[in-house]
N, C-alpha and C positions, 0 to 999 in steps of 0.2 A: 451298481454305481448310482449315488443320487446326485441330482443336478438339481440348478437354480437357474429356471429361465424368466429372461427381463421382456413383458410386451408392454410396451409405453410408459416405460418405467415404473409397471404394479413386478413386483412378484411373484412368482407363480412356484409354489412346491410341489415338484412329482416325486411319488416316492415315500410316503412317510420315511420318516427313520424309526421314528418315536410315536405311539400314541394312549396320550390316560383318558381314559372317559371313565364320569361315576366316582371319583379316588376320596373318601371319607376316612377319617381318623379322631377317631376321641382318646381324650385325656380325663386322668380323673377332676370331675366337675367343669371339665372344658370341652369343647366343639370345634376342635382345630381345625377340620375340614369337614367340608358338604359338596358333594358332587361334582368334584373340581375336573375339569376338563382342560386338554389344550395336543395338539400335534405340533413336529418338529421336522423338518427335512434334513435333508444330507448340505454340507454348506449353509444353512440359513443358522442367522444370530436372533434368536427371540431372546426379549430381556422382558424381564417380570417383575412386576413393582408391585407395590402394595404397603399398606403400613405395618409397623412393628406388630404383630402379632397376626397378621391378614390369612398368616401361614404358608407363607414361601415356601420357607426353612425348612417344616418340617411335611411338605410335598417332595423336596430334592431328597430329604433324605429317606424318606422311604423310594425313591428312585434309585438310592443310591445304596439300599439294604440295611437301613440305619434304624429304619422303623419299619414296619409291617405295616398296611393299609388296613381300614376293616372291612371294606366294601370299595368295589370298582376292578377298571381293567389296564392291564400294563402292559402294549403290544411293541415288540421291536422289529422292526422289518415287516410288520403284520401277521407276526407270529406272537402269540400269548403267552408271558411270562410267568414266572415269581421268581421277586428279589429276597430271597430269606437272607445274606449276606452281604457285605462288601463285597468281597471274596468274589460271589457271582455275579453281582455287577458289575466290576471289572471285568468278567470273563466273557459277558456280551458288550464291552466297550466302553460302559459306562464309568468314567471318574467323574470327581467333584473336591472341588479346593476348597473348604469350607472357609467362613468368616474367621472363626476363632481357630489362629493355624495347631498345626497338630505333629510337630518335630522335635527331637530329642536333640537338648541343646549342649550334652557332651559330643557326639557325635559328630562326624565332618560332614559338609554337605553331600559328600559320593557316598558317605555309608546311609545317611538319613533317604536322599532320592532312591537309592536301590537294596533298601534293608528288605532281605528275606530272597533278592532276587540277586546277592552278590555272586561272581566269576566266582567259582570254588575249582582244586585240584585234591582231588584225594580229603574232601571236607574242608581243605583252607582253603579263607578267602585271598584271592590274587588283588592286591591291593591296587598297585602298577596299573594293572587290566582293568581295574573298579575305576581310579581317577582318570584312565583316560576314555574310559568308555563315558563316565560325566562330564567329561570336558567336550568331548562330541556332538554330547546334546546340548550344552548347554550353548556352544559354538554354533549350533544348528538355530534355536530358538533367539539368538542377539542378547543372551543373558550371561555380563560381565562379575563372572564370580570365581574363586579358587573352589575346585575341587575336593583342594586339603582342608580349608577353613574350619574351625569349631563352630557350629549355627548358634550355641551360648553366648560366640564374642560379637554376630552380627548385630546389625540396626534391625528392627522391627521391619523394614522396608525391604532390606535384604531377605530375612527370614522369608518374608511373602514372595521372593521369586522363588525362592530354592519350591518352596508349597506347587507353586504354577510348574518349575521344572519336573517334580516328583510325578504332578498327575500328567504331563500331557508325555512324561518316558513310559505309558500303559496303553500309546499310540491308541489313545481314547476315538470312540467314533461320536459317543455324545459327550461333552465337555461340560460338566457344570461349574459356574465358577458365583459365589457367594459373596459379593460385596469386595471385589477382588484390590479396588484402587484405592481400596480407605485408608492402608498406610505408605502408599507408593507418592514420591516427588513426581512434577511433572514428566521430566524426563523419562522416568520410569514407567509412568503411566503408558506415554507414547509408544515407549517398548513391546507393553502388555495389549497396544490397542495394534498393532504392527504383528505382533503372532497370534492374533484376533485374526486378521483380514488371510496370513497363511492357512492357519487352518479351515478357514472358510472356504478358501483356494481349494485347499484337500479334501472339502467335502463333508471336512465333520460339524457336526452339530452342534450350536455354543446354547446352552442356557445359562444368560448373564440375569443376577440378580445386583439392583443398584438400588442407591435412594439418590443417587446424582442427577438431577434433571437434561443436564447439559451433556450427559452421555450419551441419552435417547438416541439424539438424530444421528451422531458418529457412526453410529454401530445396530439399531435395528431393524431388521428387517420386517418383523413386528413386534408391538408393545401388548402383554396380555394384563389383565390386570388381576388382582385380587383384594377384598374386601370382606374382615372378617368371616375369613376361613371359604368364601363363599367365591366362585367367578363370575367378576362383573361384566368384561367384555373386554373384546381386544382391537387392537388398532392396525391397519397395514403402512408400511413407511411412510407414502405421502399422506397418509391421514392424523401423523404425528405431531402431536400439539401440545406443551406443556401444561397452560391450563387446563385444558378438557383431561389432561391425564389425572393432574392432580383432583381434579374434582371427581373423577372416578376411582380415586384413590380413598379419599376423605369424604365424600357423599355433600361437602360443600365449597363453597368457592374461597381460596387464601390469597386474599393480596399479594402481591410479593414485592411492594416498593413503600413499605410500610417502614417511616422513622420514629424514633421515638419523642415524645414536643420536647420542645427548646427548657430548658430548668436551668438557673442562675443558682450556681452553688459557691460563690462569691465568699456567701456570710455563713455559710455551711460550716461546720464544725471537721475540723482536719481529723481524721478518726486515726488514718497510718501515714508517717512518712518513712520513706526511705530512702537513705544517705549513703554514696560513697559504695554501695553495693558489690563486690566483686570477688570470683574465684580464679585458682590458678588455673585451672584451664578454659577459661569462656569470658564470664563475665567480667566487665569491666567499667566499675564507677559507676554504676545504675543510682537512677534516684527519679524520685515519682513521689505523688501524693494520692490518697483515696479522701475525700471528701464521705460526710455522713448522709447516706441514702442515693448516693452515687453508683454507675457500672461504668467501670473502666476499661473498657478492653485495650487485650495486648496481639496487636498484630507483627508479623514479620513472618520470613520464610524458613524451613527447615532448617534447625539448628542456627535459629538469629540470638537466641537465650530466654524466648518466652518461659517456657516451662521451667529451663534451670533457676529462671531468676524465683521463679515460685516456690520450686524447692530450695532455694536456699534459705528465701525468705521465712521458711516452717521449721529449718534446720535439718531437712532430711539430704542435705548437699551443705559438705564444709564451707566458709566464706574465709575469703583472707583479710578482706579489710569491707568495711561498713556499719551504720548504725542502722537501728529500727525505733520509732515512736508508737506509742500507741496511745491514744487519746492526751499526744501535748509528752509523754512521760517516756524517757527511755525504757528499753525494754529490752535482757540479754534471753536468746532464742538460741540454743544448742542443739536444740531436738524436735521431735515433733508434738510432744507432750508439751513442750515448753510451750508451743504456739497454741495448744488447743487450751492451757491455762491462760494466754491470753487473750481467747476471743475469737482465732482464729481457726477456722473450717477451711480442707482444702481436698475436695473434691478431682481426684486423679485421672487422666484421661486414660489409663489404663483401668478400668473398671473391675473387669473381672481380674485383673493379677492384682491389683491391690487394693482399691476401692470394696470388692465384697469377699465374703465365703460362700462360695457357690454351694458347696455341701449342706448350707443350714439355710435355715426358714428366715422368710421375709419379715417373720419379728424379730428373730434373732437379729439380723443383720439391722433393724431400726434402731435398736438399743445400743449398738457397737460401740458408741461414740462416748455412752453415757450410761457405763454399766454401773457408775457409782451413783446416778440413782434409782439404780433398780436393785440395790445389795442393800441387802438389811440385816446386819449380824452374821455376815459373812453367806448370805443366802438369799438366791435369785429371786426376786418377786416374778414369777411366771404371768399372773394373773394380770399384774397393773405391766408389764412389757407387751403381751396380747393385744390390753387395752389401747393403749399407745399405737400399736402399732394398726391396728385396725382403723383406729383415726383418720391415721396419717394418710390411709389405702385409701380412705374415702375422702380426703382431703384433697387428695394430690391423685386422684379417677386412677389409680395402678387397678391393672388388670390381673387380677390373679385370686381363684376360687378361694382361697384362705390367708391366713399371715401366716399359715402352718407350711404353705405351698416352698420349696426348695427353691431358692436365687435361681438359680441354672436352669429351670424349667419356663422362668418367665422371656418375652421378648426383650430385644436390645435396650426399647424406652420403658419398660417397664422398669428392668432393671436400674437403669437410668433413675429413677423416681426415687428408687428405693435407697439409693446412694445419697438421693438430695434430702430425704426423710430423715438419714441418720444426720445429718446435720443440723435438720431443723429440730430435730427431739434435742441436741446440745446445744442449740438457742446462739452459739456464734453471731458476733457482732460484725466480723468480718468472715465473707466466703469467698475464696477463688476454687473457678471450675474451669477446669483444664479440657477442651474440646468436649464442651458440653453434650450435645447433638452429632457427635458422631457417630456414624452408623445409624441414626434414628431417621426414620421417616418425617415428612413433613409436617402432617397433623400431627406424632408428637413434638416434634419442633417450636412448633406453638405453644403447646403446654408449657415445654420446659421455658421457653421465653415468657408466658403472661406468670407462670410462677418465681423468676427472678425479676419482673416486674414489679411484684406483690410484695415481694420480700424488700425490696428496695423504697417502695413507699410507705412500709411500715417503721424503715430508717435502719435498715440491714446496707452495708456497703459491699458490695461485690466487684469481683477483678473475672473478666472471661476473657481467658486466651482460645484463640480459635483461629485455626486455618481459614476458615471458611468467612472471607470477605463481606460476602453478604451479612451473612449472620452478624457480624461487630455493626455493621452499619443499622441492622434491623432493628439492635437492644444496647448499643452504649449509646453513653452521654459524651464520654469523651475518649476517645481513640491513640495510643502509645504505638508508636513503632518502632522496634528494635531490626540489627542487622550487625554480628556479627559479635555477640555479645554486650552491645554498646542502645541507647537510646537516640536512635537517629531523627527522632521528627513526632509532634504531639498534635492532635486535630479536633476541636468539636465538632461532634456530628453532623452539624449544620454546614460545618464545611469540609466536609472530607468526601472524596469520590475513592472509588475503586483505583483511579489511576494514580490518586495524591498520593496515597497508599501505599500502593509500589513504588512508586518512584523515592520514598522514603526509607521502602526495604530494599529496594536494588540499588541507589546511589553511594557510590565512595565518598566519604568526607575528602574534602582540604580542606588542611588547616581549624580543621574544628568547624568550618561550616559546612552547612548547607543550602543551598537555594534550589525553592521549585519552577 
């Protein structure tokens, strides 16, 4: 039995459950880990931060049998392991929900949570028995989902419970969970943070990896950190700070009430407008302006119409009625080729399902956008897309030993870069980026921010939709908030709070208005 005693409100772990001391792993041309150390008790929530590449990731999963260590020790209960598998991971407690979920999206959620572990009679699966045994747990955890469902027709948000119900039905003793809230609504979040605090109750072990700052104090009991591959040091509850975190995170100190100045774009040149914008199922009568060398963010809450209105606006979402301009000139957009002929870049916040090819190289993936000038007589210039893209890696600090290096292999903002490269190699006059900095740590969050800065003052016009509140306040100039498919309320920077905000995405019209 491990226990968590409280004297004066420090913590005290008896018991390890968990312990790595010495854990190193190389990659080719990379140093993913160096002597990385850290212990875990029965019931305690350590949460582990670090920036994109610092090597969280790829410490859980060799915890988790996903990699091999090449040096160090792996003790459970204070007995000396090896994880060659999943498979045996699982078999001494260990699961892990990773970031990039991992379900077969024919399948219903009762075959996806207990595929390989179905009720069988005589080699068939007992279906009946299969969905009520996942209704149970699912019943058990506060997780409001069909047992029969297809996980191909859910929400992304959805998808990630079914992931949390999969690992914690292996009655896990250490739980790793992988950036678990990135596509959960609040509600949901609460859920996830509510069978957080049960299985603490029961004793088991949560390693939470976040880049949410505001999750810290919720939930850990200590913060350890990581820093290029390497262990910086860690924190106990009351010694929880978010600055001191982040600067042991980043090796320097990041404001974080940083606007961007006041700019008069009056006489600025109208680059896009959009009229009368709407689909049959959502949107309705959208209309907005981009100004030249402007960032307009689009706020609102889950399914307000940020994102569809983007894809409509590219043609990758039919419209029923609306026009688009572009520099003063109508412009018909059917497609999304149609939009990349005129100008516009639109950077997906689904990254890896459409944004790259995880399979090919970080040059490959630069030139994406703009293989027609890398074709010459029907044949790849290998050498000048190389060239290109090596630029770009050193242009835009990407971390990764080659342009030869495979998408998939690099971190979240790495990749991140390399998505925003293919864009800048097609030289797009407009770019919208759809939850820019998701999943990206805070130093690269900076990046990505002082490089749509760059781009902006060079007279590039950009549109960022983003959840994340802060972030719109950190890097627009002017602020759009939708709610409901519709354009409820518009703010300059200068005067827009967190709260004006909300109150623009949670307020019902009457009558066509609004008052704050």
């Amino acid at each position: 039995m491990f226990t968590r005693v409280f004297l004066d409100e420090e913590v005290v772990v008896t018991n390890p459950l968990l312990e790595l001391t010495g854990i190193s792993k190389s990659f080719p041309g990379v140093k993913a880990l160096q002597n990385v150390e850290f212990t875990l008790g029965g019931g305690e929530v350590l949460v582990l931060v670090g920036e994109n590449g610092a090597g969280k990731s790829t410490l859980m999963k060799i915890l988790s049998g996903i990699y091999q260590r090449d040096e160090g020790t792996i003790r459970v209960d204070g007995r000396e392991v090896e994880i060659p598998t999943p498979a045996v991971a699982q078999s001494l407690g260990i699961s892990i929900i990773h970031q990039e979920m991992n379900l077969m999206p024919d399948l219903t959620v009762a075959q996806n949570i207990f595929i390989g572990r179905e009720p069988r009679v005589l080699g068939v699966i007992q279906e009946g028995k299969l969905n009520r045994q996942t209704s149970e747990l699912l019943t058990r955890l506060g997780i409001n989902v069909n047992p029969k469902q297809r996980v191909g027709d859910m929400t992304v948000a959805g998808q990630q419970m079914v992931e949390i119900a999969k690992a914690l039905s292996y009655d896990a003793r250490v739980l790793i969970m992988d950036e678990p809230t990135s596509a959960l609504t609040d509600t949901e979040v609460e859920t996830l943070f509510e069978l957080i605090e049960n299985l603490r109750e029961k004793g088991t072990g949560v390693v939470y990896i976040s880049h949410r700052m505001e999750e810290l104090k919720r939930l850990a009991d200590r913060v350890v950190v990581l820093r290029d591959g390497q262990y910086i040091g860690q924190l106990d509850r009351e010694e929880i700070d978010v600055p001191t975190i982040i600067e042991m995170m980043v090796g320097r100190q990041i404001k974080s009430d940083v606007r961007p100045p006041e700019r008069d774009f009056s006489d600025a040149e109208t680059i896009l407008r959009v009229k009368g914008l709407s689909t049959k199922s959502l949107l309705k009568d959208v209309e907005f302006e981009l100004k030249k060398g402007e960032i307009l963010g689009f706020a609102g809450l889950m399914g307000a119409g940020r994102t569809e209105t983007a894809r409509a606006l590219i043609g990758a979402d039919s419209k029923s009625a609306g026009s688009v301009e572009i520099h003063g000139k109508p412009v018909k957009i059917k497609q999304p080729s149609d939009a990349v002929k005129h100008g516009i870049g639109y950077l997906s916040e689904d990254r890896k399902g459409i944004g790259l090819l995880l399979e090919q190289s970080v040059a490959a993936n630069t030139v994406l956008a703009s293989l027609d000038k890398f074709n010459r007589f029907g044949i790849m210039q290998d050498g000048k897309s190389k060239r290109v893209a090596g630029d770009y890696v050193n242009d835009l600090k990407t971390k990764t030993p080659s342009t030869q290096q495979m998408v998939k292999l690099l971190s979240g903002g790495n990749q991140q870069k390399v998505v925003l490269a293919k864009w800048l190699v097609r030289d797009t006059d407009i770019l919208i980026v759809d939850e820019p900095t998701r999943g990206i740590d805070v130093g690269a969050k900076e990046e990505i921010y002082s490089l749509l800065e760059g781009l902006a003052a060079e007279g590039k016009s950009i549109i960022v939709i983003s959840s994340e509140l802060p972030e719109l306040l950190r890097i627009a100039d002017r602020i759009v908030v939708m709610a409901s498919g519709e354009i409820r309320g518009e703010l300059l920077n200068a005067d827009a709070t967190q709260n004006r905000i909300m109150d623009y995405a949670t307020q019902i019209a009457e009558e066509g208005e609004l008052t704050l």
